[in-house]
Residue, then its C-alpha position, 0 to 999 in steps of 0.5 A: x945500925x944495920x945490923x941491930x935486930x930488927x922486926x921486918x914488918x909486911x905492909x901489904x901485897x897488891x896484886x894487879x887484876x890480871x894477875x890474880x889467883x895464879x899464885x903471886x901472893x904465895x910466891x912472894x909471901x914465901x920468899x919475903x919469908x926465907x930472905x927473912x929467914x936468911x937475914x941475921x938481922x932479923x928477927x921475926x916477920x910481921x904483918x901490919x894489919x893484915x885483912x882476912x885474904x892476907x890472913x887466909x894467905x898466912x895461915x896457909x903458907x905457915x900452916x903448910x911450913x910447919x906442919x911437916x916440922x911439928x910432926x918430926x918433933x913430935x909435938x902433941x898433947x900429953x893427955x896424962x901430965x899430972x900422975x895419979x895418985x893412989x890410983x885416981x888421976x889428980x886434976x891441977x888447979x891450974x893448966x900445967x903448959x909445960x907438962x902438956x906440950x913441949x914449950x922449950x921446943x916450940x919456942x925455939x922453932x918459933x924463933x927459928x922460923x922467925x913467926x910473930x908470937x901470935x900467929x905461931x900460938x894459931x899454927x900450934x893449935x891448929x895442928x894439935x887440934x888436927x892431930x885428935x880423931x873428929x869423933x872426940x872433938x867439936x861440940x856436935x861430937x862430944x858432949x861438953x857438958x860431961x866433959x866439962x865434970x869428968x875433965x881431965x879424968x875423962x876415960x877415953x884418951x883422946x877426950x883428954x886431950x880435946x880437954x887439955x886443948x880447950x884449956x890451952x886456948x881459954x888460957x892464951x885468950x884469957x891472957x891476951x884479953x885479961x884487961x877486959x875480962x876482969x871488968x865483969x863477972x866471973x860467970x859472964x866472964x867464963x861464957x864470954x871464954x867459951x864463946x870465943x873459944x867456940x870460933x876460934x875452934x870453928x875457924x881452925x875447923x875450916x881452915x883444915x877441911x880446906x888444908x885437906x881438900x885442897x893441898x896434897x899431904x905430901x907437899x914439900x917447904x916450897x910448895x905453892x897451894x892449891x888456888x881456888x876461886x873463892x875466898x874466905x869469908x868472914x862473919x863478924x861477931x860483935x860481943x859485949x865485955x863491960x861497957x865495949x862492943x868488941x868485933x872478933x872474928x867467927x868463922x871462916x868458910x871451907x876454901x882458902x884463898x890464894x890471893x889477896x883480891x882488890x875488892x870493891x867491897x869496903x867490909x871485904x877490905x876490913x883489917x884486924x889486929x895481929x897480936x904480940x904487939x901489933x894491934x890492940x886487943x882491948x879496941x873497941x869496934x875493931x875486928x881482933x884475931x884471937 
């Protein structure tokens, strides 16, 4: 039995008053995560429903893991994934992942580094979206409703790329709330996708603004980041699909949080699903990581 794979799931840190935002979160996050690594019984790390201080702690250790990993592969949008046709480039029905990122490289890092299948998706499209100019990215900088009829015929390359990074994270949100989606109309379904798609591109944005201020670029594996004082917080959103109210998660402000704070404040303290499995999606009034 003790060598059966196994999911190795985080209950929760509780870090003592005195202790706080001096790095012990980070610390033991990051050896949890190499034991995890280490142990071939084991093949993936969870966290059982994390609050928005452990998320903020996640995604900055994992981002700052495999940042340096994704930029040795090479992983990027292919602006280019369906080849012109006598001259005019051709726009596909569907989203062709496998032309536009290097899905078989992707799924062997996941499975190497042990992340759940979510949260891994949120590091992968925070990267790409970091790697397009802010000049081509982000509603106030490019003009959607343009981009939205030249798709993925737009002249300009990085445009291209803004488009097909869109689609990939209107797919994965399609998928993981397709259950919900199909109860109402296709156009209130498609404003519902952007919406979404608009904070969770909002979130990412904060998270790398804070990723730049605060952390060296040139930080290695077993690097602790940079503590600051304030955490990240969290604006809910409640939106209508069909007959549910279903809470997300919109934005996150500009500075990460290092440690899991013992709050006194009962919405501070709230959780959210984590995916692939550990939450469900379709619950209604229940704050869900998209």
């Amino acid at each position: 039995m003790a060598e059966l794979p196994s999911r190795l799931r985080i209950s929760q840190f509780l870090i003592l008053k005195p202790h706080q935002l001096s790095g012990h979160g980070t610390q033991l996050y990051q050896t949890i995560h190499r034991a995890a690594r280490e142990d071939p019984t084991v093949y993936e790390l969870t966290v059982e429903d994390p609050n928005e201080a452990f998320d903020a702690l996640r995604d900055t250790n994992d981002y700052h893991l495999l940042e340096p990993i994704f930029g040795q592969h090479n992983i990027t949008i292919n602006p280019d994934p369906i080849p012109a046709k006598q001259g005019r480039p051709r726009h596909p029905r569907s989203v062709p992942t496998s032309l536009l990122i290097p899905t078989d490289t992707l799924r062997k890092l996941r499975i190497e580094y042990k992340i759940a299948p979510t949260q891994f998706a949120h590091l992968v499209e925070m990267y790409l979206l970091s790697l397009i100019p802010m000049s081509h990215r982000g509603s106030h900088n490019v003009n959607l409703a343009r981009l939205r009829i030249q798709k993925s015929r737009a002249s300009n390359e990085h445009d291209r790329r803004y488009y097909w990074w869109r689609m990939l994270v209107k797919q994965r949100l399609y998928k993981r709330h397709r259950d919900m989606l199909i109860q109402v109309e296709p156009a209130e379904r498609v404003e519902k996708l952007e919406e979404t798609l608009h904070n969770v591109e909002e979130g990412y944005e904060n998270l790398l603004k804070a990723f730049e201020m605060k952390v060296p670029r040139d930080d290695t594996e077993g690097a602790t980041p940079i503590v600051d004082q304030q955490q990240i917080q969290v604006e809910d959103r409640e939106t209508r699909v069909g007959d549910s109210l279903v809470k997300e998660r919109t934005k996150r402000k500009l500075v990460v949080m290092e440690d899991e704070d013992g709050d006194d404040d009962p919405s501070a303290a709230a959780n959210s699903a984590e995916g692939g499995g550990e939450g469900d999606a379709n619950a209604p009034f229940k704050k869900t990581k998209v």
